[in-house]
N, C-alpha and C positions, 0 to 999 in steps of 0.2 A: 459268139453271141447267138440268139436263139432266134430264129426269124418268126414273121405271123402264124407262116403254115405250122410250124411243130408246136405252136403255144396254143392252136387251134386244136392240135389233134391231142395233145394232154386233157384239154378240157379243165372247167374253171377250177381254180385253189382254192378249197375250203381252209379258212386261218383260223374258224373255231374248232375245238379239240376238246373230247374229255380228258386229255392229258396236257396237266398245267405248265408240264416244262419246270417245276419249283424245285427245288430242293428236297429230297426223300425225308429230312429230320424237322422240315418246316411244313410238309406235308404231314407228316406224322403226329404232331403239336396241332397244323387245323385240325385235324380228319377227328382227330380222338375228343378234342373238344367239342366241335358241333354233334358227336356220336351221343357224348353225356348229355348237350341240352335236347336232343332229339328224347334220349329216354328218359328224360325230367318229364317232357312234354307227355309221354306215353306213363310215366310214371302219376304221374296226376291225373289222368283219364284213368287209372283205375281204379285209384284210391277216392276219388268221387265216384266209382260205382259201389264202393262197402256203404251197409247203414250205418245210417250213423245223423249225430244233428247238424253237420253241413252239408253242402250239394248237395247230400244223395237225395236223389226221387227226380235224377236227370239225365236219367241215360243219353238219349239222342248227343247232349252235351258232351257228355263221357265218351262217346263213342267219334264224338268230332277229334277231343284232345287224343286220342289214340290214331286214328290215323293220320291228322296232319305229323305226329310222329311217330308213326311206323312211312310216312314216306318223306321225309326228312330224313329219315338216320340211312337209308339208301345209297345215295351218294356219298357224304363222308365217308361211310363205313368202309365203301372200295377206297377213296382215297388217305385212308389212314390204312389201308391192307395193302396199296400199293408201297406206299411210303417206308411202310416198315421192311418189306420186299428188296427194294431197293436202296434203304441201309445197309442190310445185312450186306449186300453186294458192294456197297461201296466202301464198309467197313471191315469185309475179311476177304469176298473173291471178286477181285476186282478183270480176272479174268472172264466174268461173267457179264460185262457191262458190254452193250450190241456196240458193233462197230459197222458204218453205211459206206460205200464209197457215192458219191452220186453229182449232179450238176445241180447247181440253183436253178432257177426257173421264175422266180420270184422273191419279193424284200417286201416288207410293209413292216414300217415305225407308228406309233400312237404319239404322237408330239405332246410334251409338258403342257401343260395347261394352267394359267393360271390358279395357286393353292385359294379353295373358298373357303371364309372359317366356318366354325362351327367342330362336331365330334368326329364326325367323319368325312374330311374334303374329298369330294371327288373327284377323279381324273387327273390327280396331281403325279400321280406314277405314271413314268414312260414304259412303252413293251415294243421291243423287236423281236421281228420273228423273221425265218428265211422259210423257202421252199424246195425243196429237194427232193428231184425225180432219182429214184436208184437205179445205176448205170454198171453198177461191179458186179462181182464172179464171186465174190468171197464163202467160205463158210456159212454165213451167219445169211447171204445174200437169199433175200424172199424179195422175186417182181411182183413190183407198185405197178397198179394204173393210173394211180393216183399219186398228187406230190404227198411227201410227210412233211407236216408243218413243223416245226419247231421254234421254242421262245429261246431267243440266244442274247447275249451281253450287248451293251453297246459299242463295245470294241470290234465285237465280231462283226457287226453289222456293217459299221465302217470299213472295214475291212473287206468285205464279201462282194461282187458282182455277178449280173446274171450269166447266165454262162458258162461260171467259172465251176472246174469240178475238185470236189472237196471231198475228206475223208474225215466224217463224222464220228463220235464217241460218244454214246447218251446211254440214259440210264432206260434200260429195256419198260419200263413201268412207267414212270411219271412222264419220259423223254425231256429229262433234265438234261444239258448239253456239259458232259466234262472239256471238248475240245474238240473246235471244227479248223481244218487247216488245207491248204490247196493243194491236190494232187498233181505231180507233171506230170506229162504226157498228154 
């Protein structure tokens, strides 16, 4: 187990992440969709700046819908270029997927919430994640000072204690988890 002093000297666990932990082809489905309503968005801020007998004579306007999407399409754009990144990888070289050896550190669950109706409930989905300080030699091995967060199943989660040290497989881009499992020793 991990005592105060060494959880002191890691310093705090960041659990937010640009990398969703999702699935590389579910990634790739948001990422590409929010990409085309970003340049819907960009695309109509231009076509209200042609003359013509609507909008035009409203630039400021036009100039608003073009940047709320040109900083929209930003984020998807990496996350549908991860996504795709990390299919190829999962679909032909699977030798390519990082492999962590390292100790937990930390667990945090988002517990079910009661479903609210409506179109979109929120908070009805649960998320586990672990924490993991890297501790191995491997290849592939780059020292953290920091934990790597990761979104894992809820079996893993049940599964996992602090402490405990594990040998991770995620996908190098989104850090989708294929399999975390305890090392001896």
């Amino acid at each position: 187990m991990l005592d105060d002093d060494e959880l002191a000297r890691i310093g705090p666990i960041f659990w937010w992440s640009w990398r969703p932990g999702i699935k590389p082809l579910k990634a790739l489905m948001v990422g590409g969709s929010l990409c085309l309503a970003a340049l819907c968005i960009i695309g109509i801020g231009l076509l209200t700046l042609l003359p013509g007998p609507s909008a035009a004579g409203n630039p400021p306007g036009s100039l608003v819908l073009i940047l709320l999407g040109l900083a929209m399409l930003a984020y998807p754009a990496l996350l549908a270029l991860w996504g795709y990144q990390d299919l190829i990888i999962e679909l032909s070289q699977h030798k390519k997927r990082a492999t962590l050896i390292g100790r937990i550190v930390g667990l945090r669950a988002t517990l079910r919430r009661q479903a609210r109706p409506g179109i979109l409930p929120r908070g009805s989905t649960p998320w586990y994640g672990v924490a993991l300080l890297p501790t191995g030699s491997g290849p592939q091995h780059v020292p953290h000072y920091r934990p790597l967060t990761l979104s894992v199943s809820e079996e893993v989660y049940r599964s996992a204690e602090k402490g405990m040290q594990v040998e991770v497989t995620y996908s190098p881009h989104l850090y989708y988890v294929y399999s975390l499992a305890p090392v001896d020793g």
